[in-house]
TORLUMTI-335353 format. One record per residue (C-alpha): residue number from 0; residue in one letter; z, y, x. Coordinates in steps of 0.001 Angstrom, whole numbers. Example, Ala and Ser with C-alpha at 12.3 -4.5 7.8 and 13.67 -1.06 7.14 Angstrom:
TORLUMTI-335353
<rec 0, A, <7800, -4500, 12300>> <rec 1, S, <7140, -1060, 13670>> 
***
This chain:
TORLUMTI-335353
<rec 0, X, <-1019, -64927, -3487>> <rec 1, X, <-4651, -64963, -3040>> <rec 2, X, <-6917, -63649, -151>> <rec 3, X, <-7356, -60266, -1435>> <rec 4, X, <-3721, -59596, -1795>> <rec 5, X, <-3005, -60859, 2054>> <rec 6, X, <-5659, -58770, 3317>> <rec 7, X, <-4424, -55638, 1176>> <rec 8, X, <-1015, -56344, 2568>> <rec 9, X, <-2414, -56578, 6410>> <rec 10, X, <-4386, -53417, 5616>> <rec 11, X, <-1130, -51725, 4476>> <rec 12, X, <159, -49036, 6800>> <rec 13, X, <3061, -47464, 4794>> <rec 14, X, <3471, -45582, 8301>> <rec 15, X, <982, -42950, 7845>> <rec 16, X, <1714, -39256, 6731>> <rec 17, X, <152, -39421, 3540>> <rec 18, X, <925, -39997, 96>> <rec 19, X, <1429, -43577, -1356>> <rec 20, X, <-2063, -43579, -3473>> <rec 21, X, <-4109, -42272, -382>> <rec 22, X, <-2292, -44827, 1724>> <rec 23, X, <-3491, -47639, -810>> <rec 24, X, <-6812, -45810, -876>> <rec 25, X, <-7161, -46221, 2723>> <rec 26, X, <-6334, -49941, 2702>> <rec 27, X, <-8911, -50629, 16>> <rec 28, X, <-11489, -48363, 1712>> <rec 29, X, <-11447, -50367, 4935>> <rec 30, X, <-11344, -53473, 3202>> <rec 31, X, <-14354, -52980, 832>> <rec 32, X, <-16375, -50904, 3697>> <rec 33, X, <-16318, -53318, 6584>> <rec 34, X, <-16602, -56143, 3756>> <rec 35, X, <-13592, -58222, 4314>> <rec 36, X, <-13781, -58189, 204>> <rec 37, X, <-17289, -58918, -766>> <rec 38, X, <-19280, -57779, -3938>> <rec 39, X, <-18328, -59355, -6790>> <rec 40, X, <-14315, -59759, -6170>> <rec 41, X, <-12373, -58479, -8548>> <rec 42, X, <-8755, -56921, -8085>> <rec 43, X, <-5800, -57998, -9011>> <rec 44, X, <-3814, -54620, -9399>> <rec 45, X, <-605, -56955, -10760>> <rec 46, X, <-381, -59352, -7919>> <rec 47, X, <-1044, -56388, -5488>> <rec 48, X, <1648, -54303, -6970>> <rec 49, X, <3987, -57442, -7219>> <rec 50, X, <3624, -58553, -3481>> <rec 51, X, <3402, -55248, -2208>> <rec 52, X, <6660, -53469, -3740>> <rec 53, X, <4319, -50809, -4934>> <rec 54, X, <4155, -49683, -8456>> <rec 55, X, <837, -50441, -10129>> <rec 56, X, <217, -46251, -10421>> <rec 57, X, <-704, -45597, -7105>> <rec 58, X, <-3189, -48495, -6655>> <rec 59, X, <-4894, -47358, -10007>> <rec 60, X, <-5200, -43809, -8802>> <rec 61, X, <-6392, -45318, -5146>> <rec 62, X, <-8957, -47444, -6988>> <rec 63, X, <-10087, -44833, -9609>> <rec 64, X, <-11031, -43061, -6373>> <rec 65, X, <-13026, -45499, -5414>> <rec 66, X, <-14769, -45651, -8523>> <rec 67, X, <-15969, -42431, -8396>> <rec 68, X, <-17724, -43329, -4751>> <rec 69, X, <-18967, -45995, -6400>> <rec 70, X, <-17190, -48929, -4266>> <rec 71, X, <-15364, -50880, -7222>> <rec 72, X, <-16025, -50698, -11073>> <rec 73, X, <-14245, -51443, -14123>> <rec 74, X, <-15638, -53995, -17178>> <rec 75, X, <-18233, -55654, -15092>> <rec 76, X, <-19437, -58617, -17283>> <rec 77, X, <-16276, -60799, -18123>> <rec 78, X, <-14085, -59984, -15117>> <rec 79, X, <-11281, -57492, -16179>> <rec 80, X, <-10020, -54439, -13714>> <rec 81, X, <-11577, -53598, -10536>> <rec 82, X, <-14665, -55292, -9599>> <rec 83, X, <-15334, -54937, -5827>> <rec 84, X, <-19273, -53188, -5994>> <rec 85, X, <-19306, -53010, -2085>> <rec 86, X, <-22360, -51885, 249>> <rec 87, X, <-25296, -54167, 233>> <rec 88, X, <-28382, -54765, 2708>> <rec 89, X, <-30254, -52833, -308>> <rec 90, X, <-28271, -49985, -172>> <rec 91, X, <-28731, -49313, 3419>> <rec 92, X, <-32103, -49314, 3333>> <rec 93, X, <-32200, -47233, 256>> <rec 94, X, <-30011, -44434, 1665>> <rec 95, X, <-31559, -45069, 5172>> <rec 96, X, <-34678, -44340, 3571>> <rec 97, X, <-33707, -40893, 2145>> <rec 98, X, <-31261, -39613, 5286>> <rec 99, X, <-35010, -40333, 7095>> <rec 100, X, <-37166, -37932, 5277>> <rec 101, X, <-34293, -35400, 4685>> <rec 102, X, <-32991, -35658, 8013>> <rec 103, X, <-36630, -35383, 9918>> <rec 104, X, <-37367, -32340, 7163>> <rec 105, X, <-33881, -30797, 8235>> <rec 106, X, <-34341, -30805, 12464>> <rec 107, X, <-37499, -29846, 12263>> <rec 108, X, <-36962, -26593, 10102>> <rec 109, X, <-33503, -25882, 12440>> <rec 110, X, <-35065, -26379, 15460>> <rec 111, X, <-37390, -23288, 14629>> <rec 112, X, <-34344, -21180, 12625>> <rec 113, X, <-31586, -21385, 15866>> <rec 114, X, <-30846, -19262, 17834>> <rec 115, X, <-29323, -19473, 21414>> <rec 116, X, <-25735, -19920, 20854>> <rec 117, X, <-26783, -22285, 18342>> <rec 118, X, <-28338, -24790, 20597>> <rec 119, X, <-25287, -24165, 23184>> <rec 120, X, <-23127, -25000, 19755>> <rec 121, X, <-25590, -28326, 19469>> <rec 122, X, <-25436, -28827, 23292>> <rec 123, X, <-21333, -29104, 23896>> <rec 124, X, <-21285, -31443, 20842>> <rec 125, X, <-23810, -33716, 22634>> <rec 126, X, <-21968, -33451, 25936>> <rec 127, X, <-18503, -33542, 24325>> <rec 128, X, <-20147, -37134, 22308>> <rec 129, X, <-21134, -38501, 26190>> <rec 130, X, <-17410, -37712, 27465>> <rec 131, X, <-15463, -39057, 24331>> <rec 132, X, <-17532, -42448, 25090>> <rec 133, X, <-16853, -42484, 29133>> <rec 134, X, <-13292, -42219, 28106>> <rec 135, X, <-13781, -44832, 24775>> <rec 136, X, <-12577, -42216, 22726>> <rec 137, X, <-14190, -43684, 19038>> <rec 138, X, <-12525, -42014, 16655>> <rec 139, X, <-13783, -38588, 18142>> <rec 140, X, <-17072, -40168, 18401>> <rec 141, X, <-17175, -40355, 14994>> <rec 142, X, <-15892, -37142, 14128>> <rec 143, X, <-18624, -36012, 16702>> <rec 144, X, <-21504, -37790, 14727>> <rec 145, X, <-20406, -35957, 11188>> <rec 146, X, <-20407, -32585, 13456>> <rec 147, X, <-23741, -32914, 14916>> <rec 148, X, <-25135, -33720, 11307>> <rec 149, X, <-23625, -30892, 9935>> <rec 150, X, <-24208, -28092, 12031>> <rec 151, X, <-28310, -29284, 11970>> <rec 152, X, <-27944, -29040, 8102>> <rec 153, X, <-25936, -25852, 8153>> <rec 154, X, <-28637, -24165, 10745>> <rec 155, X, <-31567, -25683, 8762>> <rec 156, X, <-30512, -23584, 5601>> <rec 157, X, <-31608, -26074, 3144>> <rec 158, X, <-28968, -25850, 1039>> <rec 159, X, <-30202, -28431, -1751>> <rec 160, X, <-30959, -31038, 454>> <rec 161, X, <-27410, -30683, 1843>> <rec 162, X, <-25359, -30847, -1337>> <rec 163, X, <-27835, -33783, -1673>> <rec 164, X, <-26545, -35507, 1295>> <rec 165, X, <-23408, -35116, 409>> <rec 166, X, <-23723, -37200, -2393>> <rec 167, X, <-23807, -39808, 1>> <rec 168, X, <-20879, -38993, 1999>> <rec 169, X, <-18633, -41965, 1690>> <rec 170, X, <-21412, -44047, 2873>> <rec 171, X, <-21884, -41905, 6024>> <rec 172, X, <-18662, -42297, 6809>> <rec 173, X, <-18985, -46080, 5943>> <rec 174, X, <-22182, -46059, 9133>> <rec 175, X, <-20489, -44068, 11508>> <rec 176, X, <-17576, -46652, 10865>> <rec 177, X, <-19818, -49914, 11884>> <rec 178, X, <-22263, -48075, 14134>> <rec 179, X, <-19116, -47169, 16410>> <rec 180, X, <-17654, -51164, 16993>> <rec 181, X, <-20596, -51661, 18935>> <rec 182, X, <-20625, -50382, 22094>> <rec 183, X, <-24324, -50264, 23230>> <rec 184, X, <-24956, -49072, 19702>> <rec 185, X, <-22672, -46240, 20025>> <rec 186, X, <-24369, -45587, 23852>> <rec 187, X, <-27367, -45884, 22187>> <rec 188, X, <-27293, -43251, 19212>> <rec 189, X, <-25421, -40388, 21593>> <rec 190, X, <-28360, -40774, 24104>> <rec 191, X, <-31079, -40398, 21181>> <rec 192, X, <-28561, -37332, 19787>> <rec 193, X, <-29739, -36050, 23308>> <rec 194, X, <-33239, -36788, 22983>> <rec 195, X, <-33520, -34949, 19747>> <rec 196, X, <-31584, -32295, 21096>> <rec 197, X, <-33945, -31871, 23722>> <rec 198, X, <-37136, -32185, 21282>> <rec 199, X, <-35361, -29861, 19056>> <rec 200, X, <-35430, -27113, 21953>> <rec 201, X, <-39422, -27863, 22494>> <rec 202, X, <-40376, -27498, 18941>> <rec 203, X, <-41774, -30771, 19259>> <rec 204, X, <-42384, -31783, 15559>> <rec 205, X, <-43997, -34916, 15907>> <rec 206, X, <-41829, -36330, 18325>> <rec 207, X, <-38545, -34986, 16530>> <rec 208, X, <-40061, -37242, 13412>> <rec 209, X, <-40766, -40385, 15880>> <rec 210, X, <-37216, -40664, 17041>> <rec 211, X, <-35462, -39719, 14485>> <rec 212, X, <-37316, -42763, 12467>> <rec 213, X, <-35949, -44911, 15784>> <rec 214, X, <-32616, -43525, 15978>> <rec 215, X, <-32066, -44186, 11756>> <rec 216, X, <-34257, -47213, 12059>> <rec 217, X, <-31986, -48330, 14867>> <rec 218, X, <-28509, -47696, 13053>> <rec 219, X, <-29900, -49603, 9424>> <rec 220, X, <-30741, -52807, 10822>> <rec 221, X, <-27263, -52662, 12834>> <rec 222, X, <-25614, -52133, 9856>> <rec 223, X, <-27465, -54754, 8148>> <rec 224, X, <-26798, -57301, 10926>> <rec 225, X, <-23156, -56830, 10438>> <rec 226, X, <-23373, -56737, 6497>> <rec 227, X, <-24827, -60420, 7450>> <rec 228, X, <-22023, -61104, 9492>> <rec 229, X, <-19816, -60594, 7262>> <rec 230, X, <-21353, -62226, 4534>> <rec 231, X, <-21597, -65242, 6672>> <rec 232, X, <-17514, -65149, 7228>> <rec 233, X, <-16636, -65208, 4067>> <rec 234, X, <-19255, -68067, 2817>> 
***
């Protein structure tokens, strides 16, 4: 059995209340996305199915799925099957680099288009980010990170750049993953959600574009450090 196959297996939670190939799909994800696997591996769907008493179907349909959000590929120079693509340093500055100037574009043209109830909307999720934290309540943190995101989008009106940013959805989720094992980084990014909260309510354009620079500044080279982490581990 080699390494990829034992951490598949630890991964493994035939618990959950899903079906078999999202199961698989969810031990692959977390594998490939917190690089326990890194770039290059490839997959052996046999051994997998062999040790794991689970017929090869699933895993193709779980990896398929992660072919189309670009995480493993097939025929990659002479390595048959999967071919573990992963998330590089380049990557996150690339798409850090993008979520910057669509991000900045989209706060600043909400912050003039809500209304009222809108900013009490984008208030309670701020304040209901701070509580989840005093109570170390992650998984809602996360869920609260995706929320604040979208509702700016969805009050900015800019639909393009949206369906844009959704192209880059699985790596979002991939951030607010590794952003939330760090404690002051998770402190860190719910107090700037504040401060642009606050900036947002002042119309404060050139400040809105300072922080939000920080607060994605901030979050890339995090991301990066642990990307270097992990790369270090498995060396």
């Amino acid at each position: 059995m080699n390494q990829v196959t034992e951490l598949f297996l630890s991964h493994l939670d035939l618990s959950l209340d899903k079906s078999l190939h999202e199961i698989v799909y969810d031990a692959f994800y977390k594998m490939i996305i917190t690089g326990k696997i890194p770039a290059g591996t490839r997959i052996n769907e046999k051994q997998i199915s062999v040790y794991s008493n689970i017929s090869r179907t699933p895993i193709r349909q779980a990896l398929k799925q992660l072919e189309t959000e670009k995480l493993v590929a097939y025929g990659l120079g002479n390595k048959n099957g999967a071919v573990v693509l992963g998330i590089t340093q380049s990557d996150v500055q690339e798409i850090f680099a993008i979520r910057k100037s669509f991000e900045t574009l989209a706060t600043i043209e909400a912050s003039k288009k809500m209304t009222k109830s809108d900013f009490a909307e984008l208030e309670k999720i701020v304040s209901d980010a701070e509580e989840f934290y005093e109570k170390g309540e992650f998984d809602l943190i996360r869920q609260n990170f995706k929320e604040f995101n979208n509702l700016i989008f969805e009050k900015a009106r800019m639909f393009r750049i949206q369906n844009i940013i959704e192209t880059l959805k699985v790596y979002q989720l991939y951030f607010h993953e590794i952003t939330t094992i760090s404690d002051s980084r998770t402190k860190q990014a719910i107090d700037e959600h504040r401060e642009i909260y606050n900036l947002m309510l002042e119309q404060n354009e050139p400040e809105i574009e300072r922080l939000i620079d920080k607060h994605l500044g901030s979050s890339a080279d995090f991301i990066v450090s642990v990307i270097d982490d992990e790369e270090e581990n498995v060396n």
